[in-house]
N, C-alpha and C positions, 0 to 999 in steps of 0.2 A: 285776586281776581277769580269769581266764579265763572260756571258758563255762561251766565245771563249777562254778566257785565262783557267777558270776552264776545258774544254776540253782536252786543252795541258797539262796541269796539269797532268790531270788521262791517259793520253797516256803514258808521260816521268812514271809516278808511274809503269801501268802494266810493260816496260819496265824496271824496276828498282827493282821490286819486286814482284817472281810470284806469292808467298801468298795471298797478297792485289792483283793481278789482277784478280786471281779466284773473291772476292769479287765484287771489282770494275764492274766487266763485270755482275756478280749478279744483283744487286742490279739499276744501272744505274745511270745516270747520278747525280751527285748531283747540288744543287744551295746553291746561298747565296745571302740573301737581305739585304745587310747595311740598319742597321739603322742611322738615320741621329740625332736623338736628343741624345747627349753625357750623357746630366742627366737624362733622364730616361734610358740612354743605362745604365749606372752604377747603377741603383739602379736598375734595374731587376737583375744584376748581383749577387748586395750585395743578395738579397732579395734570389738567387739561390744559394745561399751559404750552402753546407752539409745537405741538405734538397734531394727526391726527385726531378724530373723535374716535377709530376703532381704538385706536394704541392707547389712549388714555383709557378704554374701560377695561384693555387687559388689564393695565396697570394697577388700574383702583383697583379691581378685582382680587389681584394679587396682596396689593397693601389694604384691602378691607378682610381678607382671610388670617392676614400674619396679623394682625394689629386687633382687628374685631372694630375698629375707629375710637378705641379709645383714648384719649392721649395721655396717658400714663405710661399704656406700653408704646404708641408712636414716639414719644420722647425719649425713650426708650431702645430705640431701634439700633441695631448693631451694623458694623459696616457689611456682614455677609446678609445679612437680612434686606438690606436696601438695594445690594445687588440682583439678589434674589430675587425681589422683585420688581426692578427693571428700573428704580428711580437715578437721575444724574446726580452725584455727589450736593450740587447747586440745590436741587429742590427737594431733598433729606433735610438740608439744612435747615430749609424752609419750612418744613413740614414740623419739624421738631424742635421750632422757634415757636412755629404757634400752639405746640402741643403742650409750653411748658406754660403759656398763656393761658391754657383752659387748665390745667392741673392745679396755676398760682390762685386763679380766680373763677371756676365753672362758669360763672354766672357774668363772668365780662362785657359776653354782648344781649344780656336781655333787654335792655331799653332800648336796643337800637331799632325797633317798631314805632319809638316816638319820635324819631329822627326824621329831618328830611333826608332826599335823597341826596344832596350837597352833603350835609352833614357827615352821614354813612359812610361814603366814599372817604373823605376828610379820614374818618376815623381808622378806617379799615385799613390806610394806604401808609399807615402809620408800622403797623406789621410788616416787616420782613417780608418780601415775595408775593405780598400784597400790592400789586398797583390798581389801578384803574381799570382796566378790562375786568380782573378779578375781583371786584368790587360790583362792580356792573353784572358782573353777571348771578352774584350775589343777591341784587335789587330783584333783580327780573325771575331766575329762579329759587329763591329762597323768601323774599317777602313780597315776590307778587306784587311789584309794584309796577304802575301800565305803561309808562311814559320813558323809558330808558332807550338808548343807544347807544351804541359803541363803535364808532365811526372806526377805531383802530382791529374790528374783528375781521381777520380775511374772508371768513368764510358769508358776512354779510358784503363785503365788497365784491366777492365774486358773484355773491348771488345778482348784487344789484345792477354790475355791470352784464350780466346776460340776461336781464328781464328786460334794462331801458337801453338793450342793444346800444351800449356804449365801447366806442375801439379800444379804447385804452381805460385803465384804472380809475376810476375819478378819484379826486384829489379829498383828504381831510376835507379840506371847506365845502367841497360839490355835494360832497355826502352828508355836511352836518347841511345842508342849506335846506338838499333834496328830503331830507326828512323831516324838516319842517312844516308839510302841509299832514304828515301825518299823527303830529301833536292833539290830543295830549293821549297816543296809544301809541307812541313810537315802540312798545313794547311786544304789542300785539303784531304791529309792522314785519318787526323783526323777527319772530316765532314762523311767520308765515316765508320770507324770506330764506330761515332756516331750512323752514321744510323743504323749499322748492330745492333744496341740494341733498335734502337728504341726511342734514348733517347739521344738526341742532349740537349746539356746541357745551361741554362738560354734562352730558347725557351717556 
């Protein structure tokens, strides 16, 4: 998505829903910058996994300094090394499950730009510590793709619950229902939702 497409995006959105245009006109324009390297795009992501957004970038930070994002040396990684830099036993293992993925085959996920996004997910979720959110968020910040949501990310549940002044959490379904009038830019929706916390998620 460039900014001319992310523009129409949030025009069709205020049109679509005047909730989020209050916001939208708030706040301004948003952006989004593909990233272009697939295995560090997934390991920031693992690494963003039920953690804070500050803590997850100490951490990448940490494991993008000892590693360089390679996975030759992520695969690589020693048990003091992982301490070191601040990952759980669980998501080393994870991390150097998919490292040994890019080392067997670099080139593993270059077609997945042909892919739907059904597909992708399907594929991705197939990896170790790969689920669904980390997938999703793969779509959205790695191939820019407009129409995503992840009805299981807190930090869009809390946003949505303090925009549409709702008392309690809304439920999986309220959430996948409620963002249904902002198809087919559920993507852009949710960027902007992000921001309104401040807390754009595996950034």
């Amino acid at each position: 998505m460039d900014a001319l497409q992310i523009r129409e995006a949030e025009i069709a959105l205020r049109a679509a829903d005047p909730v989020l245009s209050v916001l939208i006109q708030a706040q301004g324009p948003v952006t989004l910058t593909r990233r272009t390297d697939y295995f560090a795009s997934l390991c920031r992501t693992i690494v963003g996994q039920q953690v804070s957004v500050k803590a997850a970038a100490t951490i990448f930070g940490r494991f993008e300094t000892t590693t360089g994002l390679e996975p030759v040396k992520v695969a690589a990684l020693t048990p003091e090394q992982v301490k070191t830099i601040g990952l759980s036993r669980q998501k080393a293992s994870y991390l150097t499950d998919l490292a040994k993925h890019f080392v067997d085959e670099p080139t593993i996920y270059d077609h997945l730009e042909k892919l739907s996004d059904v597909e992708i997910i399907a594929e991705l979720t197939e990896v170790k510590g790969i689920g669904v959110w980390s997938a999703q968020m793969f779509l959205i910040f790695t191939l820019g793709r407009p129409d995503v949501f992840a009805p299981d990310d807190a930090g869009l549940q809390r946003a949505i619950t303090q925009l549409y002044k709702m008392e309690t959490a809304p439920s999986k379904a309220d959430l996948l229902k409620l963002s249904e009038k902002w198809q087919p830019y559920r993507s852009i929706a949710s960027l902007h939702l992000w921001k309104s916390l401040d807390n754009t998620p595996a950034e």
